[in-house]
C-alpha positions as CSV (number, residue, x, y, z in Angstrom):
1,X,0.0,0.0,0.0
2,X,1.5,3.7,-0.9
3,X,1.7,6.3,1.3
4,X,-0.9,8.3,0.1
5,X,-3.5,5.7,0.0
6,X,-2.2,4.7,4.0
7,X,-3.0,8.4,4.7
8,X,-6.3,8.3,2.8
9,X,-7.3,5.0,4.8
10,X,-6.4,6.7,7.8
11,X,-8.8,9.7,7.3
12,X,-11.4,7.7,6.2
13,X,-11.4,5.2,8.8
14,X,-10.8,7.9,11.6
15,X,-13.9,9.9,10.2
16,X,-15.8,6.3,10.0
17,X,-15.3,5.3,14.0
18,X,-16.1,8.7,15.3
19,X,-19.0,8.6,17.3
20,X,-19.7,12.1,16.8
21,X,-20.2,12.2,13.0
22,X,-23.5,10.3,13.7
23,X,-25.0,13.5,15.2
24,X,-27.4,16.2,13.5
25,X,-24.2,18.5,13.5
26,X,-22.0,16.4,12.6
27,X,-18.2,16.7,11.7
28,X,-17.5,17.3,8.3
29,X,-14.5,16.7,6.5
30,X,-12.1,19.0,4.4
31,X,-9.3,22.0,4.9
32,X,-8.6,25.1,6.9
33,X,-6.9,27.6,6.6
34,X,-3.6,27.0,9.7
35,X,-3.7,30.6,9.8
36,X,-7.0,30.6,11.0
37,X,-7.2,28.3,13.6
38,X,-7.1,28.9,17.4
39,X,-6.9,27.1,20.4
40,X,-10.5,27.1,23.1
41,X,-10.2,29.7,25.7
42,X,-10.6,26.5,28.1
43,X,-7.8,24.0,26.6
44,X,-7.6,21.2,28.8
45,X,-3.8,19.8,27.7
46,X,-0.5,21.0,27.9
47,X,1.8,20.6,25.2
48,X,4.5,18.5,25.3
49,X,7.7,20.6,23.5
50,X,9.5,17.4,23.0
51,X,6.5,15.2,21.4
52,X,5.7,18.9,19.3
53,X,9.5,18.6,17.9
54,X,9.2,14.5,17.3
55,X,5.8,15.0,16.1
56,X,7.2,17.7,13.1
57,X,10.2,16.0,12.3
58,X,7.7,13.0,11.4
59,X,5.1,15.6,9.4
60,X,8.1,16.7,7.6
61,X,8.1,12.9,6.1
62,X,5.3,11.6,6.0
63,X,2.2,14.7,5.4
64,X,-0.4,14.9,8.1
65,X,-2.1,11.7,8.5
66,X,-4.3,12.4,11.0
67,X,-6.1,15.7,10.7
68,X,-7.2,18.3,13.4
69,X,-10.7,18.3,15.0
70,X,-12.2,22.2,15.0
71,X,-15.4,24.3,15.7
72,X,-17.2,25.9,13.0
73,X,-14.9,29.1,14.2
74,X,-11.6,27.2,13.8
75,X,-11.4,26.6,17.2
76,X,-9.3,23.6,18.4
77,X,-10.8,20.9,19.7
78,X,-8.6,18.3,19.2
79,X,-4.8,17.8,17.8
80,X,-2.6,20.5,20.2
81,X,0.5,18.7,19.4
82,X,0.1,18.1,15.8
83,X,-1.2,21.7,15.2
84,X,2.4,23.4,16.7
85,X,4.2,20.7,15.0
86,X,2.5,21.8,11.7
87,X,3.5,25.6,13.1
88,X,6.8,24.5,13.4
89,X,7.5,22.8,10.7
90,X,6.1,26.3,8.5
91,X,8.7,28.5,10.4
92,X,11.6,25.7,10.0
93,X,11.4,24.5,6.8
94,X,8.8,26.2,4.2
95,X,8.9,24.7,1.3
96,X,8.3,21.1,2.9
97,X,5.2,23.2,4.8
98,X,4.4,23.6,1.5
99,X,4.6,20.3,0.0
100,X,2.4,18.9,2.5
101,X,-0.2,22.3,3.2
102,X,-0.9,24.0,-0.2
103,X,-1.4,27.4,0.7
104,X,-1.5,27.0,4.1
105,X,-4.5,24.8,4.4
106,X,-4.3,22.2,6.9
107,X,-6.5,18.5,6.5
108,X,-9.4,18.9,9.0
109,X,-12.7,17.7,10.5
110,X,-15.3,20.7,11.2
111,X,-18.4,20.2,13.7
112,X,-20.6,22.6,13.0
113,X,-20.9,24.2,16.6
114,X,-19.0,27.1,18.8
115,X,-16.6,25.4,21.1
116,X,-17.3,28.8,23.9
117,X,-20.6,28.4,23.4
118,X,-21.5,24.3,24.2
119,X,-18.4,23.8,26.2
120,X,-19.7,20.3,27.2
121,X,-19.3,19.0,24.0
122,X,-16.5,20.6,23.2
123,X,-14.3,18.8,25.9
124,X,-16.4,15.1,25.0
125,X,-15.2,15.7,21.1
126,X,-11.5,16.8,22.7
127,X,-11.4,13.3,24.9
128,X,-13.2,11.1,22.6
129,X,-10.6,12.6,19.7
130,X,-7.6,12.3,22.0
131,X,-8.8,8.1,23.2
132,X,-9.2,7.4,19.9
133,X,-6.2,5.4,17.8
134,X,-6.2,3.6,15.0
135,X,-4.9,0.4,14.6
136,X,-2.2,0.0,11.9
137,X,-1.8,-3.5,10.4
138,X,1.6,-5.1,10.3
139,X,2.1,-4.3,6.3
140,X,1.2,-0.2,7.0
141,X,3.6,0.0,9.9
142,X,6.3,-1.5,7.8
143,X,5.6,0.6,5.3
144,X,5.6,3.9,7.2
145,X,9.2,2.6,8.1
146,X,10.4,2.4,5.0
147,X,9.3,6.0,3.9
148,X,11.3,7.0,7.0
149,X,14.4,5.1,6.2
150,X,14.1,6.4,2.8
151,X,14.0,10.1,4.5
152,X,17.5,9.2,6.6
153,X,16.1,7.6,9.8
154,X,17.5,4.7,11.3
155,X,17.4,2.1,14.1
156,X,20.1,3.2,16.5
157,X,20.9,1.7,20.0
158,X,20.9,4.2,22.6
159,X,20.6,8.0,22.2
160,X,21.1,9.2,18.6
161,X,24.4,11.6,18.0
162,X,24.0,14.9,16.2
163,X,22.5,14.9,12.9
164,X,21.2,11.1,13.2
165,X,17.6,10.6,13.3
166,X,16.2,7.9,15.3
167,X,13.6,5.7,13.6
168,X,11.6,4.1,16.5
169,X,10.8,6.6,18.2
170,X,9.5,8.7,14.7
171,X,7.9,5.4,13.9
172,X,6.3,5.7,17.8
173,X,4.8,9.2,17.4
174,X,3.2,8.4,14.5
175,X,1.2,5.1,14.7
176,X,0.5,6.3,18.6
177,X,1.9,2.6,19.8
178,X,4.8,2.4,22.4
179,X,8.4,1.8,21.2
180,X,8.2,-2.0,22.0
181,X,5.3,-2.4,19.9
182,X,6.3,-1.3,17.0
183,X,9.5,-3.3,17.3
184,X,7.2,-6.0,17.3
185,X,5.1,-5.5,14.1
186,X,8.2,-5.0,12.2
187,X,9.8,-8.2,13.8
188,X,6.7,-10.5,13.4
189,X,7.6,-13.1,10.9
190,X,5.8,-13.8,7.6
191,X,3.2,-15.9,7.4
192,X,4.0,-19.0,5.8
193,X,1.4,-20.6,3.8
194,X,2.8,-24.0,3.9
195,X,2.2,-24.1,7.8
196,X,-1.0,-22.4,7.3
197,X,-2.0,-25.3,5.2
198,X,-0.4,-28.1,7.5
199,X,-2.7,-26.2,10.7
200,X,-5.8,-26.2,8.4
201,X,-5.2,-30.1,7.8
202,X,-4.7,-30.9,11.5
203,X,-7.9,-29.4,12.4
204,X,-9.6,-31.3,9.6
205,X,-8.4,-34.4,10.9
206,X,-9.2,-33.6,14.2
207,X,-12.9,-32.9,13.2
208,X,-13.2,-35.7,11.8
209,X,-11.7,-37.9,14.5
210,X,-14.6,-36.5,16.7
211,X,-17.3,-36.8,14.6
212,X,-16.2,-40.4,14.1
213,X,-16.6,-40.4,17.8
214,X,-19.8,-39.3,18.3
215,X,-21.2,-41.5,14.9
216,X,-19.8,-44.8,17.8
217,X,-21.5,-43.3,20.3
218,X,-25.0,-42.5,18.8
């Protein structure tokens, strides 16, 4: 699977598992303007300058896979961390900015509501937004890997010198799974059709075996 159709998936299946798109007023997908966009009056996180500086390094790579979650003002609801990465990423570097954010627009889902006004359902859509994490497959994961390798990232032991950028923790930030699990999807083996075939036949014979059983006993 490319890139592109990985971040696509991810959009779509993000939009598809919110349980707030069901509603009357209802998120809807699309851009915004970065310039635009503000954060609540009542933000309930604090950023994290480290996982803002991890979390542009991989933006700079890979795009913006998953978008922010506004008001109908451009009001942050959800994504603190990715929207100053995106920030920082404009003032570091540009033209990658621009690669990734045509004229400044930024990939985003809108509910059609002011975040001052219902404030409830602001902080709901902010938690249910922040809980929410989608599940990569094994394949994606890898794949994401390679695009980073490709970009100069690698798998070092211990803490990276200057000017080498550490893959597992990139690889981390992004698919939102520790650094230990995503050691393990890239280390799970193949499946091997050969044994899948040989674990199919055992449980055929074993079916049968019983049912021979229970034709002796009836």
């Amino acid at each position: 699977m490319s890139l592109n159709k990985l971040i696509q998936t991810a959009e779509k299946h993000h939009a598809a598992q919110s349980p707030v798109v069901a509603t009357a007023d209802g998120a809807g997908g699309g851009t915004f303007p970065l310039s635009k966009i503000q954060h609540r009056i009542k933000n309930t996180r604090e950023l994290d300058t480290e996982h803002v500086a991890e979390l542009a390094t991989s933006i700079a790579v890979l795009g913006l896979i998953e978008p922010l979650a506004i008001d109908s003002n451009g009001r942050l609801l959800a994504g603190g961390h990715r929207l100053e990465a995106i920030r920082q990423l404009e003032s570091e570097d540009a033209a990658i900015f621009q690669q990734h954010f045509p004229g400044g627009m930024v990939p985003a889902r809108i509910f059609e509501f002011d975040a001052d006004e219902d404030v409830d359902r602001a902080f709901q859509i902010e938690v249910a937004e922040n809980e929410k994490r989608r599940d990569y497959t094994r394949d994606e994961v890898r794949a994401i890997a390679d695009r980073l390798k490709s970009a100069g990232f690698m798998e070092l032991k211990g803490r990276p010198k200057e000017g080498q950028k550490a893959l597992m923790p990139a690889l981390s930030v992004v698919v939102g799974k520790s650094i230990r699990r995503v050691r393990q999807y890239l280390n799970e083996p193949e499946a091997s059709s050969e044994k899948t075939v040989d674990e199919s036949r055992k449980l055929f014979l074993l079916l049968q075996k019983r049912r021979k059983a229970w034709l002796r006993l009836s």
